[in-house]
C-alpha positions in Angstrom: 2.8 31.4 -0.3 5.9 32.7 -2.1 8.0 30.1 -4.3 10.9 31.2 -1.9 8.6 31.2 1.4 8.4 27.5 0.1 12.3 26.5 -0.3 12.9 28.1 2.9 9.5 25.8 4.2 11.1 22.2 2.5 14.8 23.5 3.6 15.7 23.5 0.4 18.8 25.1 0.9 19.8 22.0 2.8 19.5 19.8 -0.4 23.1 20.4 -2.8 21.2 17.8 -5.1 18.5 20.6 -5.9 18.5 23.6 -8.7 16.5 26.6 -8.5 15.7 28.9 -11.2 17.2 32.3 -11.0 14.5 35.8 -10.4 11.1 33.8 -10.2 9.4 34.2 -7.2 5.6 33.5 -8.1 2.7 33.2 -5.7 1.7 29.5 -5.0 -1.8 29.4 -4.0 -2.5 25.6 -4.3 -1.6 21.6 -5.7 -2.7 20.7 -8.4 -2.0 17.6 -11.2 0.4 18.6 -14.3 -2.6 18.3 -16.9 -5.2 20.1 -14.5 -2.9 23.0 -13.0 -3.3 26.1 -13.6 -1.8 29.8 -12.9 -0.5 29.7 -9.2 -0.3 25.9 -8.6 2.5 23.6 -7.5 2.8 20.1 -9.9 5.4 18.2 -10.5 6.9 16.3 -13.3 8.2 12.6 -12.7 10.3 11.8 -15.7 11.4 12.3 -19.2 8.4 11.0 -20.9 6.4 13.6 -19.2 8.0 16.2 -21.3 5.6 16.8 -23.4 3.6 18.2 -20.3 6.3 21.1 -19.5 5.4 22.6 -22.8 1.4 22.3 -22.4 0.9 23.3 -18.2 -0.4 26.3 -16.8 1.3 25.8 -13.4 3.7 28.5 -12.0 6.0 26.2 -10.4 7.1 22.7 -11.1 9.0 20.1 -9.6 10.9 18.7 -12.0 14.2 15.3 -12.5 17.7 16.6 -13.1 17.3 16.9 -16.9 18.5 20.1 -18.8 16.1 19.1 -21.2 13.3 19.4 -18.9 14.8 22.4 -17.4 15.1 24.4 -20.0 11.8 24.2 -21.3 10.8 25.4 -18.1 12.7 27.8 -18.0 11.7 29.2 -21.8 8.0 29.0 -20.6 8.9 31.1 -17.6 8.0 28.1 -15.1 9.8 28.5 -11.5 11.1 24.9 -10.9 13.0 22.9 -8.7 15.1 20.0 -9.9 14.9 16.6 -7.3 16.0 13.0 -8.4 12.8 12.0 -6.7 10.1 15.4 -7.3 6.6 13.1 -6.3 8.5 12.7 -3.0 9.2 16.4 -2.8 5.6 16.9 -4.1 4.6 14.4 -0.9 6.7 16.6 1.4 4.8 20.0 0.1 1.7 18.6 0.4 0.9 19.4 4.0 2.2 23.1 3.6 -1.4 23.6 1.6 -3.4 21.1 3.2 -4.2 19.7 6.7 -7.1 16.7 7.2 -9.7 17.4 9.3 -8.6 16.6 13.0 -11.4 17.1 16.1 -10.0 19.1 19.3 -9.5 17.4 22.1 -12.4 16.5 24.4 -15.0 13.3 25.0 -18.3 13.6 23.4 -21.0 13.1 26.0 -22.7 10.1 23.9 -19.2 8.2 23.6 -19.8 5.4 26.1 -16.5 4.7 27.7 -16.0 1.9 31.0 -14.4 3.5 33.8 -11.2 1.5 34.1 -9.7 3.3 30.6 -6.7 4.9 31.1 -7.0 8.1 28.6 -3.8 10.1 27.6 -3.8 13.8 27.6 -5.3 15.7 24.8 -7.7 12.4 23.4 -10.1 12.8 21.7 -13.4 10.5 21.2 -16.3 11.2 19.4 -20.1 10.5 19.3 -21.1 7.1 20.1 -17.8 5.7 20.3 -17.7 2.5 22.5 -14.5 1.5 24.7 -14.7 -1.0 26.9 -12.8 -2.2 29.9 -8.7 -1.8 30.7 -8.0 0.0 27.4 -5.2 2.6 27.4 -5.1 5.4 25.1 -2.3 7.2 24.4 -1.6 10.9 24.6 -2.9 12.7 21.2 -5.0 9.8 20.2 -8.1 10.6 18.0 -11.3 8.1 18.4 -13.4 9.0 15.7 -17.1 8.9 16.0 -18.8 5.3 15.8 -15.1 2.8 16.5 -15.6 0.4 19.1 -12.7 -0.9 20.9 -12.7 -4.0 22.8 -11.6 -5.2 26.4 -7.5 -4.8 26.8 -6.4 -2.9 23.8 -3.4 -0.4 23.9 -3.8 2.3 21.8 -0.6 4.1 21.1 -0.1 8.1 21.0 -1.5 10.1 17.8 -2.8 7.0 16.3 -6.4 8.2 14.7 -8.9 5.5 14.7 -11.2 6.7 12.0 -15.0 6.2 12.5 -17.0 3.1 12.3 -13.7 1.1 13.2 -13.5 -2.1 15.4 -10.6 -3.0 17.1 -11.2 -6.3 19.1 -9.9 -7.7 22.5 -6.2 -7.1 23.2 -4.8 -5.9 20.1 -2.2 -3.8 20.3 -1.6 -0.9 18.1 1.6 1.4 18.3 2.0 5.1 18.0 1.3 7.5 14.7 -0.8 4.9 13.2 -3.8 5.7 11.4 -6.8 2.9 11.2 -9.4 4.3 8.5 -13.1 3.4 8.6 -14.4 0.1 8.4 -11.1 -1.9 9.1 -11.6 -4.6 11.9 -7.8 -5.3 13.5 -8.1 -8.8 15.5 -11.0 -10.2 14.5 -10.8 -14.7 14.8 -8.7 -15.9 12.9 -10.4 -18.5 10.1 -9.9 -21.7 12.1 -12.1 -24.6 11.8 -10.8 -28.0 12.6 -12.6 -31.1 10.9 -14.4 -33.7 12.7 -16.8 -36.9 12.4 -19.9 -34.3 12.9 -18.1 -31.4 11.1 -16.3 -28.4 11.5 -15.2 -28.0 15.3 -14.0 -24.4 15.9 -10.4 -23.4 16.9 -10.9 -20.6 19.0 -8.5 -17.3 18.6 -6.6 -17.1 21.5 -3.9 -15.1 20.1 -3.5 -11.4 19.1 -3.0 -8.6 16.8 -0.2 -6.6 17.0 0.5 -3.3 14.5 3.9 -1.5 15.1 4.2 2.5 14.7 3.6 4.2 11.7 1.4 1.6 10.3 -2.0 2.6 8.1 -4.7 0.5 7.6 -7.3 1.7 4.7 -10.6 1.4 4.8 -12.8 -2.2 4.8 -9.6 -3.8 5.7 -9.4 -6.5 8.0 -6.2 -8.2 10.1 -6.9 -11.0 11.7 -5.8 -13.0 15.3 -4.5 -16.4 15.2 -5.0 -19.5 17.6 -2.4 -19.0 19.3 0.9 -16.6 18.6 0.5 -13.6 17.4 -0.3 -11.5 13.8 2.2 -8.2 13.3 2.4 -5.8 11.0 5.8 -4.3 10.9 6.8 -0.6 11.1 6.1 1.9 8.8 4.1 -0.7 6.9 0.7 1.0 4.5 -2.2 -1.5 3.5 -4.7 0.1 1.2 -8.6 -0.9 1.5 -9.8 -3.8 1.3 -6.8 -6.0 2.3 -6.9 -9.0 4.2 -4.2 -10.3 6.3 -4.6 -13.5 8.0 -3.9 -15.2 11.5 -0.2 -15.6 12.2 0.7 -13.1 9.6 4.1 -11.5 9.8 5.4 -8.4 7.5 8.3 -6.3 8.1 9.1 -3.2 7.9 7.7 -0.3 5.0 6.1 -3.4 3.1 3.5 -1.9 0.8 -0.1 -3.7 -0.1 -1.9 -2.2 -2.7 -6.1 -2.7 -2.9 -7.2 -6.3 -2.4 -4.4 -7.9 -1.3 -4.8 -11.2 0.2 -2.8 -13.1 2.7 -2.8 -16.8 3.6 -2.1 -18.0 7.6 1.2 -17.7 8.3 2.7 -15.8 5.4 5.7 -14.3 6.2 6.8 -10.6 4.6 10.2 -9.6 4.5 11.1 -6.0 4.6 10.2 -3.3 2.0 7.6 -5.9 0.5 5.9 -4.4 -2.5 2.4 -6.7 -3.3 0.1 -5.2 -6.2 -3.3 -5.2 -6.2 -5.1 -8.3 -6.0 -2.0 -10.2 -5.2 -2.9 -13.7 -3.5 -0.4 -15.3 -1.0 -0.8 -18.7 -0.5 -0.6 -20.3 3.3 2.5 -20.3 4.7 4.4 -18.6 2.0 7.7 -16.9 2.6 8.4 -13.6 0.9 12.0 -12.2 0.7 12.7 -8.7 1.5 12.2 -5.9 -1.8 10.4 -8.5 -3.0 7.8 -7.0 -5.4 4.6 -9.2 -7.2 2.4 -7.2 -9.8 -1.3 -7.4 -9.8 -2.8 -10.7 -9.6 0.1 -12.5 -8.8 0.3 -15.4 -6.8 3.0 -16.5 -4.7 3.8 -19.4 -3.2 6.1 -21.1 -1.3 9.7 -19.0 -0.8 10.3 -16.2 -2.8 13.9 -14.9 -3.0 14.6 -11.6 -1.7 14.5 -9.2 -4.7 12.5 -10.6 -7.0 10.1 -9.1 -9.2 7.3 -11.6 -9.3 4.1 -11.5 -11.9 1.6 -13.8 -12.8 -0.7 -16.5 -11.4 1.5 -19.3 -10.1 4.1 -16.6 -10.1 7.0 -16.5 -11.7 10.0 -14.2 -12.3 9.7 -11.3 -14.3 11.6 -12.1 -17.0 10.2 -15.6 -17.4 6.6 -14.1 -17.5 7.0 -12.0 -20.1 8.2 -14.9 -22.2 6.2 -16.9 -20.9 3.2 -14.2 -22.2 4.6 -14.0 -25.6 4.6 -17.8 -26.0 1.2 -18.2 -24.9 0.4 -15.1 -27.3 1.6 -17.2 -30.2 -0.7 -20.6 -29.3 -3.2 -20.6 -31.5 -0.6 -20.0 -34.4 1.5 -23.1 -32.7 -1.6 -25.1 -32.5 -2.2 -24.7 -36.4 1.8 -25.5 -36.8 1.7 -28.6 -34.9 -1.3 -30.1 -36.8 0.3 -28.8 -40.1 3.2 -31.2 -39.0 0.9 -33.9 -37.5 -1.1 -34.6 -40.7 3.0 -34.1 -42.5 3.6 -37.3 -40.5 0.6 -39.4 -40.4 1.0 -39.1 -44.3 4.7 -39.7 -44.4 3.6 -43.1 -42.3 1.4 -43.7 -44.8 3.6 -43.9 -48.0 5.9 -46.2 -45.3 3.4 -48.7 -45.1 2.4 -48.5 -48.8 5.6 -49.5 -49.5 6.7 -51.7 -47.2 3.3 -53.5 -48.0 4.1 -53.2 -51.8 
């Protein structure tokens, strides 16, 4: 592909917030990372203190931040670019020009075991071995992979892709252009366990699951039912693997978990919720919207809309990196304080002397 076949692709010409370079018109044969690309690749820079990486790359085009500085390096090293505020997004919106996933055609694979009262869109498709039992509706476009079992009274909306070796249990309900990768279970039970004289008495799930469109579940995640109620995952919202959201969850719209996220029952996400990795969040916790915790944080309680929220209790930004240079600085206080200690026991010392004097 031509560098112009590709601002004509993106609609460049659309965007007055984007320069182009005058006469350049490589060919741009593939993606590739700033440090790694070489002649005919498309990279991108994302800021100043990448600069240093204009004057080392091999790529033919980049994507660069409105800075002259940035620019003209380019342009010295005879680098076709294209000036963005926001070039990874660009990048993101190139992608696809170079790259498709793999997607199966349409069609039922003859060992997929399906129950007779499925309603199946047009242009499904379902793989080997999939299982889909009774009163589930697929919708037109939808892609069962190989291996997903879906349980009794699901809805399935269209071109969501259920990747393989995914279990989606009774009566959830997942909306259109999701994507569910492999080994996420969505409406499982719910932990409930209620005590009693002779132990644990279990509260069955009667509840369900519900995801909204344009959600994406990565891989080994799990969403769980409640008791009673329902657990939804707002629109537009991404989990990465291995996050677990539990009964009577809420999040709203375009939240963001990152790998090993963890949420209590009842936890309540506002919109545009951005949760690091390993972020814990404790039962019933309420958390503003463009709220965003770094890794390992744990909230509790209510968190104020806009916060930025880091360490475990959590605390605000600014607090925890005083709180981190304090708790830096410890061992030094500790050896201070018993300076000051032994200061006083002697000081009460030459008191009593005298006094006894």
């Amino acid at each position: 592909m031509k560098f112009s076949d590709l601002l004509q692709e993106l609609n460049i010409h659309e965007h007055h917030s984007l320069s182009i370079a005058p006469d350049c018109d490589p060919e741009i044969l593939e993606l590739a990372a700033v440090k790694t690309a070489r002649a005919g690749t498309l990279s991108y820079i994302e800021g100043v203190k990448f600069a240093s990486e204009v004057d080392r790359t091999q790529a033919s085009v980049l994507i660069l931040p409105p800075n002259p500085t940035l620019q003209q390096k380019a342009t010295d090293r005879h680098i076709a670019w294209i000036s963005t505020p926001d070039p990874k997004l660009l990048f993101a919106r190139a992608v696809p020009l170079f790259y498709r996933p793999y997607h199966p055609a349409a069609g039922i694979h003859p060992t997929a075991i399906i129950h007779p009262s499925v309603q199946i869109g047009n242009e499904v498709s379902i793989g080997a071995y999939a299982v889909i039992h009774e009163d589930v509706v697929l919708g037109d476009g939808a892609c069962i992979y190989p291996h997903v079992v879906i349980y009794p009274a699901v809805r399935i909306g269209d071109h969501t892709i259920l990747h393989a070796n995914c279990t989606i249990h009774e009566r959830t309900q997942i909306g259109a252009d999701c994507v569910i990768h492999s080994g996420a279970v969505i409406g499982a039970e719910g932990f409930g366990f209620v005590p009693a004289p002779e132990g644990w008495v279990k509260l069955e799930q009667s509840g369900i699951t519900v995801l909204e469109d344009r959600v994406e579940v990565g891989c080994n995640s799990t969403i769980d039912r409640p008791a009673v109620g329902e657990t939804r995952i707002g629109y537009n919202t991404k989990l990465d693997n291995l996050v677990h959201v539990g009964h009577n969850g809420q999040t709203g719209e375009n939240c963001v978990m990152a790998a090993q996220v963890g949420l209590a029952g009842g936890v309540q996400l506002g919109n545009w919720v951005i949760l690091g990795g390993q972020v814990g969040v404790a039962n019933q916790a309420q958390i503003g919207d463009r709220t965003q915790a770094g890794a390992k944080a744990g909230l509790h309680g209510t968190i104020e809309p806009n916060s930025i929220m880091m360490g475990n209790p959590a605390s605000p930004y600014k607090v925890f990196l005083k709180s981190s240079a304090i708790y830096n600085r410890l061992p030094e206080m500790h050896q201070t304080l018993r300076k000051l200690q032994q200061q006083v026991e002697a000081l009460q010392e030459q008191i009593r002397a005298m006094e006894e004097g």
